[in-house]
C-alpha positions, 0 to 999 in steps of 0.5 A: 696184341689183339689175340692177348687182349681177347684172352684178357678179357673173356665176359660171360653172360653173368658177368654182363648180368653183373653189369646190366643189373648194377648200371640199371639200378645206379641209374635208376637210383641217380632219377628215382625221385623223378622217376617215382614222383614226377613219371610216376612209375615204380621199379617193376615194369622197369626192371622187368623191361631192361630183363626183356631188353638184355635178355635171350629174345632181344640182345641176349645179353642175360641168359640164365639159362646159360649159367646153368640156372634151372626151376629150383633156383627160380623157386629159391630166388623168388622164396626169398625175395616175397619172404623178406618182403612180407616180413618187411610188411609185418614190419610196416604195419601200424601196432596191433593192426590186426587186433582193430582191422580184421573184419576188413582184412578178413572180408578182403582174404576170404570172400574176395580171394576165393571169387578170384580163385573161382572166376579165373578159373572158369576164365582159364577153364572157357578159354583156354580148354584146360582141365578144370583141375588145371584151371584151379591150379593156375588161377590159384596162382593168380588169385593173391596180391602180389606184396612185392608189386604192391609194396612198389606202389603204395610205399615211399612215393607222391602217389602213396601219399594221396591214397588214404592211409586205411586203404593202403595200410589194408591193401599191404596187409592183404598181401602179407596174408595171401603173401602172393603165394602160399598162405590163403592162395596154398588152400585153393592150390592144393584143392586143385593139386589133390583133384590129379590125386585120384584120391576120393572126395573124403581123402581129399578133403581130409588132406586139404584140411589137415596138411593145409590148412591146420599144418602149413597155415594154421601151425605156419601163422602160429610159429611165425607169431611166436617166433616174432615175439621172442625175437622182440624180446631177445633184441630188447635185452641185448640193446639194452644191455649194449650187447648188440652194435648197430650194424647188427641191431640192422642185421637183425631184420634180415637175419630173422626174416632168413630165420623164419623162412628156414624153421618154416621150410624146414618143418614143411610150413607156408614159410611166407607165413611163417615170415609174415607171422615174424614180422607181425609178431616182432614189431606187434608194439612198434618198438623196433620200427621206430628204432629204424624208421630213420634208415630206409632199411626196407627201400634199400632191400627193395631196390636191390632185391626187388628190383632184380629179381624182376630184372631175372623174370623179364630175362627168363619170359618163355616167349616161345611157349605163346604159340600152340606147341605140341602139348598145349594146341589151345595156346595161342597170343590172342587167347592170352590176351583175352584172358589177360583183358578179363582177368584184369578186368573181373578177377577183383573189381565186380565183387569189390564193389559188390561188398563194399558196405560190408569192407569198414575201411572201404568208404566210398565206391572211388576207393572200391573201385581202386581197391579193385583194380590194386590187386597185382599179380607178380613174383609171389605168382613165379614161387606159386607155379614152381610150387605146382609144377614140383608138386606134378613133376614129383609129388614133393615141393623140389621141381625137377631142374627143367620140365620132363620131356615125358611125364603123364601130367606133361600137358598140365606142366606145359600149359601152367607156366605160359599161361602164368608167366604171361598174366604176371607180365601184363600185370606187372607193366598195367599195374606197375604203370597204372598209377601214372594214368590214374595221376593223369586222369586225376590232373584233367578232372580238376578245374584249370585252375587247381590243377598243378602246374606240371602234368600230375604234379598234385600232391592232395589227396585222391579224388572221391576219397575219404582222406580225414577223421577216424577210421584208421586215418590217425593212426602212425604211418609205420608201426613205431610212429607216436601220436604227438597230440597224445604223448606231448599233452596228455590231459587226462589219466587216461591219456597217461596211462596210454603213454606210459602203455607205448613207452614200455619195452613190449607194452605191456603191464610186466614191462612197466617194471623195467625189468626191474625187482626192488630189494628190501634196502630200495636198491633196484637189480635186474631180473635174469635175462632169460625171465626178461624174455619170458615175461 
């Protein structure tokens, strides 16, 4: 009996996967509200504590090793999931948010990013003894914020309701930018990458400038933009002429957000820009985020994908590889954790404050200050060093299926993803943990007797905050979100025209027609629906 019983029931370890990912995420899902607004703790470091749990160094339940998973499913995954997620970012952004916020976002992509490229650099360089190629490689790929990490934190919990609006809407379009990958971190990337070269200083700059920056960036925003809004306008004629059913109206953001990950990919683009472009460009008027506010499509994907994919980075954490080995001497757990303590501390914060006056959407030094310190590090990081390691490993953008056991950057490849994978997991627990302590730390400085009667309970706004009047505090929470005030008692030409502006298919002058031609005997009749998506 027992011998016939072991043959029908024969595990493997993806099959335990199966189980372990789906019992953890039914229940998370039975406590979320409690977890999220009551402990204050979002997915992340969750997820990525049960991978470390179930994974080969404890229980060894989750090997992906085992089932045959090499660097270039670790690539794959992680494109995908940071795709989907800066073109849910697109999504979520109030309408035309750019056209009015850009000095900030600017002032956060440039000046801020390129200090934390920089700084960390030189942390990695002091500590670490690596090259200062090698530290520009792997500070590269810590320098973004993470949007999948972000989006945990600062969308759909008490906490995200405290924080103003403006700084929230600012921090998720920095991370769509700098995607936590490719779109502003790919030039500081590549500026290391072409150092290994052996080019001269004119020939690397030629390349950084035309295959980064106009090719892959530039082209890569401008595809994803232009694919958006024909996207827009294919979708508007199809639900309107009842074409498309609602499973597939919902579809559609998945479908596009694959879209543009594939036509980027493929044209050798940043590909998350590409999706960020899509997204911004598909939802510029708030047309379909309104139609889909009331589903919770993006909470759904992010619990799902999001949440496994840190389940898959806990499992796959090279523990062994923190002590020195015979390629990286320098690496030991107390240089990790001292380089952890000083990027945490240095990588955002001291130039943050510093451009303050200059950041419009920062008012106060409480909100530098957590602007600052809100810049996770986490899976965008995993595509970012497979990246380097292809690009040393091959020369092109596959990785090998695991590092080469001799190669003439053998050195640079085994001390980039140690290095990387140890600050993403500090990042992911501090980061992903943090808005508990600031709750707590927010609860002890009111006086007794405006506290909340549960530990961190309160709901109001931050302490230290602008929370009200102008500045990007009246605009819609998602992109598709009217301003009752204006579009229920318009008291003013203006005010009527605006309406009339937003209740317009794409907003836009052509569109207040309808679509619509009027015959010489008044009768109306549609226009050919291929003008519909050029107009």
């Amino acid at each position: 009996m027992g011998s016939w019983l072991s043959k029908q029931i024969d595990p493997t370890s993806a099959h335990f996967a199966y189980l372990v990912i789906s019992v953890f995420l039914l229940a998370y899902s039975f406590f979320a509200d409690f977890i999220r607004n009551r402990l204050h703790l979002s997915e992340p470091p969750l997820a990525t504590a049960i991978g470390i749990l179930f994974g080969p160094r404890v229980l060894g339940v989750i090997d992906p090793t085992s089932w045959g998973w090499s660097d270039t499913v670790t690539q794959e995954i992680t494109r995908v999931v940071v795709s989907l997620q800066v073109f849910n970012v697109g999504i979520e952004l109030p309408k035309a948010y750019f056209s009015r916020h850009w000095p900030s976002v600017g002032m956060m992509l440039v000046p801020v990013m390129t200090y934390s490229w920089l700084v960390t650099a030189g942390f990695v360089y002091a500590i670490m003894k690596t090259e200062w190629a090698t530290a520009l490689i792997i500070s590269a790929c810590l320098a973004p914020t993470d949007p999948v990490l972000a989006a945990a934190v600062l969308q759909g919990s008490r906490f995200s309701g405290r924080v103003p609006r403006r700084l929230r809407h600012m921090l998720s379009a920095e991370s769509g930018c700098n995607d936590g990958s490719q779109s502003t971190s790919f030039p500081f990337l590549y500026a290391g990458l072409l150092l290994f070269m052996g080019q001269s200083t004119g020939g690397i700059i030629k390349d950084w400038f035309l295959s980064t920056i106009l090719w892959q960036c530039a082209l890569g925003l401008l595809v994803g933009l232009v694919l958006g809004h024909f996207a827009n306008r294919a979708l508007r004629i199809a639900e309107r002429r009842k074409w498309i059913d609602p499973a597939s109206f919902l579809a559609f953001y998945l479908l596009l957000a694959l879209l543009s990950v594939g036509v980027g990919s493929s044209l050798g683009l940043d590909d998350f820009l590409v999706a960020f472009g899509a997204g911004t460009g598909f939802a510029w008027d708030g047309w379909f985020a309104n139609k889909t506010k009331e589903t919770h499509l993006a909470n759904i994907l992010d619990l799902l994908l999001n949440s496994s994919t840190f389940v898959y980075f806990g499992a796959i954490i090279p523990w062994s590889k923190f002590v020195p080995g015979e390629f990286t001497p320098g690496i030991t757990l107390g240089k990790l954790i001292g380089l952890l303590v000083l990027v945490l501390l240095f990588r955002r914060l001291p130039i943050v404050l510093l451009l303050k006056p200059l950041i419009p959407d920062i008012r106060t030094y409480r909100e530098a200050l957590f602007c600052g310190h809100f810049g996770p590090m986490g899976v965008g990081g995993l595509f970012l060093v497979m990246e380097a390691r292809a690009r040393l490993e091959t020369g092109e953008s596959v990785p090998l299926p695991y590092p080469p056991k001799h190669h003439p950057y053998k050195k640079q490849i085994e001390t980039i993803w140690p290095v990387v994978c140890f600050i993403l997991l500090g990042s992911t627990f501090i980061h992903g943990c943090s808005v508990a302590g600031i709750s707590v730390a927010s609860h002890f400085q009111r006086h007794k007797h405006e506290r909340a009667p549960l530990l961190a309970a309160e709901d109001e706004g931050l302490e230290g905050m602008v929370h009200e009047g102008g500045g990007g505090e009246s605009e819609p929470s998602v992109s598709g979100d009217e301003d009752v005030s204006l579009s229920k008692h318009p008291s003013s030409t203006s005010q009527i025209a605006d309406n009339m502006y937003h209740d317009t298919p794409a907003g836009s002058l052509n569109t207040m027609m309808n679509f619509h031609e009027q015959s010489e005997f008044g009768a109306t009749r549609r226009r050919p629906w291929y003008l519909e998506i050029m107009l």
